[in-house]
C-alpha positions, 0 to 999 in steps of 0.5 A: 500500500502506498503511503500519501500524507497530508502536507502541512505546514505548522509555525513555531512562535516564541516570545519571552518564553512563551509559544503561540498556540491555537484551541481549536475544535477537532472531532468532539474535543478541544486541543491546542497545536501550533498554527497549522494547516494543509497546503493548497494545490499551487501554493509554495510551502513557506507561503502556506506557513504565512497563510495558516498563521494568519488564518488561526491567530490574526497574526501576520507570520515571518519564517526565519528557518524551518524547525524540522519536517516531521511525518505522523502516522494516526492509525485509529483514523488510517491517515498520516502527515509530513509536517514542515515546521517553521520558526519566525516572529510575528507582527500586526495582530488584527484582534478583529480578524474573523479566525477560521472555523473550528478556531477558538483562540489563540494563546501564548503558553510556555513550554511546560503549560503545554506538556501539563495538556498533554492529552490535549495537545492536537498530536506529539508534533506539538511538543516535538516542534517546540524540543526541536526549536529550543535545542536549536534546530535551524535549517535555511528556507532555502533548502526547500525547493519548490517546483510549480507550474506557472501559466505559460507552461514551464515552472517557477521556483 
């Protein structure tokens, strides 16, 4: 059987020891989990982070470096996910901005409040991005090629 996971793209947020989260609706419960999203046919990796970023939070996002890419299988539900995390700051928040459906709030929370929610953290890549950031893992933007069609026929960058 070939495997096909969802691509998603997630953001790793921290400012004075605090990290940006989302409550959102998933299924019948609540949890929390980075800014985060699915890819949309045509739409580059890095541009997607930017996007979800601010769909969920009303917060424009700035990516700095990508964190990790990370790949979950959730048997109980026969899917999987290659998730590319990216790290970078935030700017102009739009508190009147609408957030997408399913959104709560966003939240800023440590590290440690976030792992005292364990069962309600979205999947194990919540925590594992944020390791993964505090010890310091940093990969240039530049590493992830993408090779789109453009309207006359050949491929952007």
């Amino acid at each position: 059987m070939t495997i096909r996971p969802d691509l998603t793209v997630a953001a790793v947020v921290e400012r004075e020891g605090q990290f940006l989260v989302v409550e959102e609706r998933a299924g019948n419960r609540m949890v929390f989990n980075q800014p985060a999203g699915h890819v949309k046919r045509g739409e580059q990796i890095v541009e997607a982070a930017i996007r979800e970023t601010l769909e969920e939070t009303a917060w424009t996002f700035h990516p700095q470096a990508l964190v990790g890419i990370y790949f979950w299988e959730q048997p109980e539900r026969n899917r999987s996910f290659l998730r590319f995390a990216f790290s970078g700051s935030v700017s102009d928040h739009d508190p009147t901005r609408a957030l997408d459906r399913g959104i709560e709030r966003a939240v800023w929370m440590s590290r440690e409040q976030l792992a005292l929610r364990g069962a309600r953290l979205r999947s194990p890549m919540v925590l594992r991005c944020i390791d993964d950031f505090v010890a310091g893992r940093r990969y240039p933007l530049d590493i992830i090629q993408g090779l789109l069609p453009d309207l006359a026929g050949g491929a952007r960058v």
